[in-house]
Residue frames as qw, qx, qy, qz and C-alpha x, y, z in Angstrom:
[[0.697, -0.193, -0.078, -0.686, -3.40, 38.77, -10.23],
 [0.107, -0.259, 0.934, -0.222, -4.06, 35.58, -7.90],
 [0.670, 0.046, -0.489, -0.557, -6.06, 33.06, -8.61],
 [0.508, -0.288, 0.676, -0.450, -7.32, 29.61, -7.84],
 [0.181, 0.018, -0.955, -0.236, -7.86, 26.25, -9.05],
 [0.413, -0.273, 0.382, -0.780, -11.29, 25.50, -8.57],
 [0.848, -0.034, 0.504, -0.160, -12.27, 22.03, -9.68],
 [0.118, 0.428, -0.816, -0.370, -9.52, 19.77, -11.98],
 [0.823, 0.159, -0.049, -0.543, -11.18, 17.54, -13.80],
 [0.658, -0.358, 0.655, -0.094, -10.32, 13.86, -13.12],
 [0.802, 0.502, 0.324, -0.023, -11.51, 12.09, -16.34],
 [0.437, 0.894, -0.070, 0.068, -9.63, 14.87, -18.41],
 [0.105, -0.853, 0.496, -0.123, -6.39, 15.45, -16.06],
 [0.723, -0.165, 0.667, -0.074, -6.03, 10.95, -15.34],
 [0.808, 0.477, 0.342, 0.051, -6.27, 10.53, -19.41],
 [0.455, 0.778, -0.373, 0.218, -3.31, 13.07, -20.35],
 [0.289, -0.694, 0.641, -0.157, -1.03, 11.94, -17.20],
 [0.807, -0.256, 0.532, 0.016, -1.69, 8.62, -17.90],
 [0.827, 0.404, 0.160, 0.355, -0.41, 8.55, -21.78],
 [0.044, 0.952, -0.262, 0.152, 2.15, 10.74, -20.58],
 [0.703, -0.479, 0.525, -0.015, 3.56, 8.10, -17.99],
 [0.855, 0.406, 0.273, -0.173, 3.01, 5.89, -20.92],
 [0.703, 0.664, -0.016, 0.253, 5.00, 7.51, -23.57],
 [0.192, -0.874, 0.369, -0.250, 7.42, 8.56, -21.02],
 [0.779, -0.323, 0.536, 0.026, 8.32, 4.85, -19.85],
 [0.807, 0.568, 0.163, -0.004, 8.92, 3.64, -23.31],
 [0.522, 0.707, -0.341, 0.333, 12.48, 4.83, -24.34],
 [0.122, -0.596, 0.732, -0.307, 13.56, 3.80, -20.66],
 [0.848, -0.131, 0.466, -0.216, 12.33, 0.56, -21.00],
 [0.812, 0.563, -0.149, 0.039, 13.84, 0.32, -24.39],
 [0.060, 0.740, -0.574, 0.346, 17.27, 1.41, -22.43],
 [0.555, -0.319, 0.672, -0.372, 16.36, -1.39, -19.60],
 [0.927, 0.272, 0.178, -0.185, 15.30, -4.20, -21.84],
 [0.631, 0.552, -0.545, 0.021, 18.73, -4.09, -24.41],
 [0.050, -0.636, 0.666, -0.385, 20.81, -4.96, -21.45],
 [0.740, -0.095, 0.448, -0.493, 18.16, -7.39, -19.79],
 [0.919, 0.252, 0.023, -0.303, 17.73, -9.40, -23.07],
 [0.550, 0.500, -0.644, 0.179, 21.84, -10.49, -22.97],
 [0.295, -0.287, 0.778, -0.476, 21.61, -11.47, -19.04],
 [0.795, -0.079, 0.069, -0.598, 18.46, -14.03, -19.78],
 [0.263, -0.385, 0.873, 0.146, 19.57, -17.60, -19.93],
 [0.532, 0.399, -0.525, -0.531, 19.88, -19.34, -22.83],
 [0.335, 0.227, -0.898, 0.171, 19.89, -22.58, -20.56],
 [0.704, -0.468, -0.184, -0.501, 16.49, -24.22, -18.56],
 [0.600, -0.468, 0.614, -0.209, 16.36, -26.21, -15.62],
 [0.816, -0.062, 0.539, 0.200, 18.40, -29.92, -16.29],
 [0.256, -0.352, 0.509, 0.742, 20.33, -28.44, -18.95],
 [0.431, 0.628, 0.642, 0.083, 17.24, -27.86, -21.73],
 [0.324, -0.216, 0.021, 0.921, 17.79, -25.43, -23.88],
 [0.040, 0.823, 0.554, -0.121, 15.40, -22.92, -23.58],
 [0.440, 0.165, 0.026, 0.882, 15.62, -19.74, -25.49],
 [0.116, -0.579, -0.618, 0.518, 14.19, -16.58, -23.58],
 [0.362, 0.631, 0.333, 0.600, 15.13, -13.93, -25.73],
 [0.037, -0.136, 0.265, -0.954, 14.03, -10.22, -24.92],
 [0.033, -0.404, -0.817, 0.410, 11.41, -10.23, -22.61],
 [0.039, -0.210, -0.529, -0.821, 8.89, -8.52, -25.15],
 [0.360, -0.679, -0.618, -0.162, 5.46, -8.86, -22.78],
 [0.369, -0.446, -0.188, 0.793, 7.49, -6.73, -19.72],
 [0.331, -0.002, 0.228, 0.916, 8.44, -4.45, -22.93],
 [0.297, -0.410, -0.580, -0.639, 4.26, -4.28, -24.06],
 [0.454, -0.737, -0.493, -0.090, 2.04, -4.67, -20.83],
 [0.425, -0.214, -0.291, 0.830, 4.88, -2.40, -18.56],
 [0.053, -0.015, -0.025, 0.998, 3.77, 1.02, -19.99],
 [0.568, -0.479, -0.506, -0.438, -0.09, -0.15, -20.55],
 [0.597, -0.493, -0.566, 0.284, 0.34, -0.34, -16.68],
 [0.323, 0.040, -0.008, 0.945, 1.67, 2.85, -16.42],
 [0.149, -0.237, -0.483, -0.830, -0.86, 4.09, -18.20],
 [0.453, -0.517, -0.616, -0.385, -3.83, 2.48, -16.33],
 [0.563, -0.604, -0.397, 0.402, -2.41, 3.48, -12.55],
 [0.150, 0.058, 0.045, 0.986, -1.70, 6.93, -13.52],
 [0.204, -0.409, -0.742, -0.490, -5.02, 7.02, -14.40],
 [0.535, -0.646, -0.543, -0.026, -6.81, 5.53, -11.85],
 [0.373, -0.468, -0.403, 0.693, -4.59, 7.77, -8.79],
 [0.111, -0.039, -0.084, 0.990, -4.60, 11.15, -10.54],
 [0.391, -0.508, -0.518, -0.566, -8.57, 10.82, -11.55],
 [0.447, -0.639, -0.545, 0.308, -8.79, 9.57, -7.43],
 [0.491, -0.155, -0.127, 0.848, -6.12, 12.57, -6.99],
 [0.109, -0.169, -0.078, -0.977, -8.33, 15.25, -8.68],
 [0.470, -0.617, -0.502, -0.382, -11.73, 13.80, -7.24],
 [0.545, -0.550, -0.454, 0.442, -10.24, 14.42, -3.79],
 [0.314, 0.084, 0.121, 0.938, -9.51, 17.83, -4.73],
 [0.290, -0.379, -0.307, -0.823, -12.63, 19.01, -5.88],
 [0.600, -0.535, -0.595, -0.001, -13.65, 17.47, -2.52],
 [0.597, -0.408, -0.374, 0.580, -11.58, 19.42, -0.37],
 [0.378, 0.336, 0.292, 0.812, -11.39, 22.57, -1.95],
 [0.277, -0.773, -0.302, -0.485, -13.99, 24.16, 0.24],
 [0.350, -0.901, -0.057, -0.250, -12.33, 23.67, 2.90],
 [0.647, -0.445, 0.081, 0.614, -9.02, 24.19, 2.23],
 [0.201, 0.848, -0.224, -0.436, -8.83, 26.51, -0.59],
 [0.900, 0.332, 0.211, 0.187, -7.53, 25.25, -3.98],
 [0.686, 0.155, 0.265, 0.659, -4.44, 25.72, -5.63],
 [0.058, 0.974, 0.104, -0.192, -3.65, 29.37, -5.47],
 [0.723, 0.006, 0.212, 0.658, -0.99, 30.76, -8.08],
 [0.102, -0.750, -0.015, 0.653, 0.28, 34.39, -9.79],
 [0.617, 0.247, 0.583, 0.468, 0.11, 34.94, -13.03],
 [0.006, 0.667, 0.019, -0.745, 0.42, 38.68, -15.33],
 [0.548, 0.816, 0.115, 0.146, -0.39, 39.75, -19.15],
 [0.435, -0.389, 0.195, 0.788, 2.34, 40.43, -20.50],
 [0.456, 0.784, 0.177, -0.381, 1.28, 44.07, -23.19]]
């Protein structure tokens, strides 16, 4: 039987992709960050020493960004949908009971 998509909700479809992105970034930022926090110098400008550490705000606001531009495109992404959809036709797939 074929079907169609006829309107994806934005609100609904922009709140799971975006704490997907979210919880998706998170274990490659942990991977990107161990490495990062031994390259940081441990030395300021005119020899001050300045420790940097691991760069722990990257580690926190990164996937909150994620999170909020996932959002915001796939909500645009499904309001432009349910705009066009008359006249292009929506998302057409195939799909069977199995007895």
């Amino acid at each position: 039987m074929k079907t169609q998509i006829k309107r994806l909700a934005p609100h609904q479809n922009g709140k799971v992709f975006g704490v997907l992105m979210a919880v998706i970034t998170l274990p490659i930022y942990v991977l990107m960050m161990i490495p990062i926090s031994f390259m940081m110098p441990k030395v300021g400008p005119a020899g001050n020493p300045i420790n940097f550490g691991f760069p722990f705000m990257m580690f926190v606001f990164m996937p909150i960004i994620y999170l909020v531009f996932t959002y915001v495109f796939v909500a645009f992404g499904c309001w432009l949908y349910n705009k066009f959809y008359k006249l292009l036709g929506g998302f057409e797939f195939e799909f069977s009971a199995d007895e």
